[in-house]
C-alpha positions, 0 to 999 in steps of 0.5 A: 311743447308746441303751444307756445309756438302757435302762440299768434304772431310767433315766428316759425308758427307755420313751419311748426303747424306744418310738422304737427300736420304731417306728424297726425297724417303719419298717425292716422295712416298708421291707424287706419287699418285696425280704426278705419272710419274715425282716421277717415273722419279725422284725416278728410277734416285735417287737410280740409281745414289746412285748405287743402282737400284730399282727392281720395279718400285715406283708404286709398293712400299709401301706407308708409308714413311721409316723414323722410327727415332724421329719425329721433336719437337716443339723446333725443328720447332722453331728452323728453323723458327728462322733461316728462320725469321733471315736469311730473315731479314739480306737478305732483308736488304742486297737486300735493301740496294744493300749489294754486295751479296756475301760480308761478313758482321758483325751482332750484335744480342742483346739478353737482351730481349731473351727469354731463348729457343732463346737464346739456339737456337742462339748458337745452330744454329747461324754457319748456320744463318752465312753461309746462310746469308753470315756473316764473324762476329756474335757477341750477346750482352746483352744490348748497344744501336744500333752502328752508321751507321748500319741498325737495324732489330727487330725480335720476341724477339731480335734485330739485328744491321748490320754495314752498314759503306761505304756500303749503302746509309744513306738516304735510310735506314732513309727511310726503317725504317720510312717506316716499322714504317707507316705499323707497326703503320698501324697494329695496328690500324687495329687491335685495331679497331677490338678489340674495336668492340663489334661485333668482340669481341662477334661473333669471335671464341675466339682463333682468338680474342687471334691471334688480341690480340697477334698480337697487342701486338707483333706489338707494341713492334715491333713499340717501337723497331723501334723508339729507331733504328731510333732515331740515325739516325733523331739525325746525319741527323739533325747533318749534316745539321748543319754542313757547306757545304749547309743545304739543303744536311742534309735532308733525300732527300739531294742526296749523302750529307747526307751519307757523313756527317753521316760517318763525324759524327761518 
């Protein structure tokens, strides 16, 4: 998230390299006592190259880190796993689906389902989600239905459609998506047998009954989700062995056929 801040030229360059700079002082302090000669190491070629050369050595340094600003809310670690969580998913969908890594892509985030601090964190946070997942054109929407030919990701609380038009093969996001829906319903029958289970119920410390609850819950609004995604693309599969040209090509395994007849078909 810093990178594109030590770009040269970049206004606030110093006062972010001093932060990162006393972000790896507090580390390394933190570290030494159980890796000693490495944070040394390290430690000595960090103020060094910064210019200014410690008198001692870090063995002799205090060990409480120097950070004497505000401590990170809650708000904030939300923050970064959102972006972590999306940045993840629109990867994995690239890497899937052999996305050229270093291509620009569109994304369509629906947020009619967002909560109010999601949708806050989206604005406030979206310009790094675009650099690190390499998105030329981030779009939020409330409400609509999934584009055709794009690839749909479900998160806690929001959706995310990626436009895939003469990028990926159709026939193998079919398969992405009926594969996330065998493991996502896999969940939550392991999970509905344990909480059908009297002995789980009565033993289990009751903030881990609360985690299955949650997590079952969260999962079947996950498995909803990823039938209305799939539904578009079972409904242009059977549009496409329909059509001429052999029917046996509108099938999920009809090798490169089907990518053809879908894009025909929007």
């Amino acid at each position: 998230m810093a990178k594109p801040r030590m770009q040269p030229g970049a206004a606030d360059q110093p006062a972010l390299k001093q932060t990162l700079t006393e972000i790896l002082d507090g580390i390394l302090r933190a570290l030494h006592p159980i890796m000693p000669f490495i944070t040394e190491e390290l430690w000595q070629n960090l103020w060094t190259g910064l210019g200014s050369k410690p008198a001692g050595s870090l063995m002799e340094g205090p060990y409480e880190c120097p950070w004497t600003g505000p401590l990170a809310t809650s708000n904030d670690m939300r923050g970064i796993a959102l972006v972590q969580e999306t940045v993840t998913a629109i990867r994995t969908i690239r890497s899937e689906m052999n996305v050229p890594p270093g291509k620009q892509i569109k994304v369509i985030v629906n947020i009619k389902d967002a909560s109010i601090l999601t949708k806050n964190l989206l604005s406030l946070l979206s310009p790094h989600i675009q650099h690190l997942a390499k998105i030329g054109d981030w779009q939020c929407i409330e409400g609509g239905e999934c584009p055709p030919q794009a690839a749909a990701e479900a998160a806690a609380d929001f959706e995310m459609f990626i436009p895939l038009e003469g990028l990926i093969d159709f026939a193998k996001e079919r398969t992405r998506l009926e594969k996330n829906k065998a493991e996502c319903e896999a969940a939550i029958k392991r999970d509905e047998e344990r909480l059908v289970n009297p002995d789980f119920r009565t033993r289990a410390p009751a903030d881990k009954v609360a985690e299955v609850e949650t997590r079952l819950a969260e999962s079947k609004a996950q498995h909803t989700r990823l039938n209305h995604f799939s539904a578009p693309w079972q409904k242009k599969g059977k549009r496409g062995g329909r059509g001429g040209g052999g029917g046996e090509g509108g099938g999920v395994g009809g090798g490169k056929a089907p990518p053809r007849r879908l894009a025909s078909s929007a």
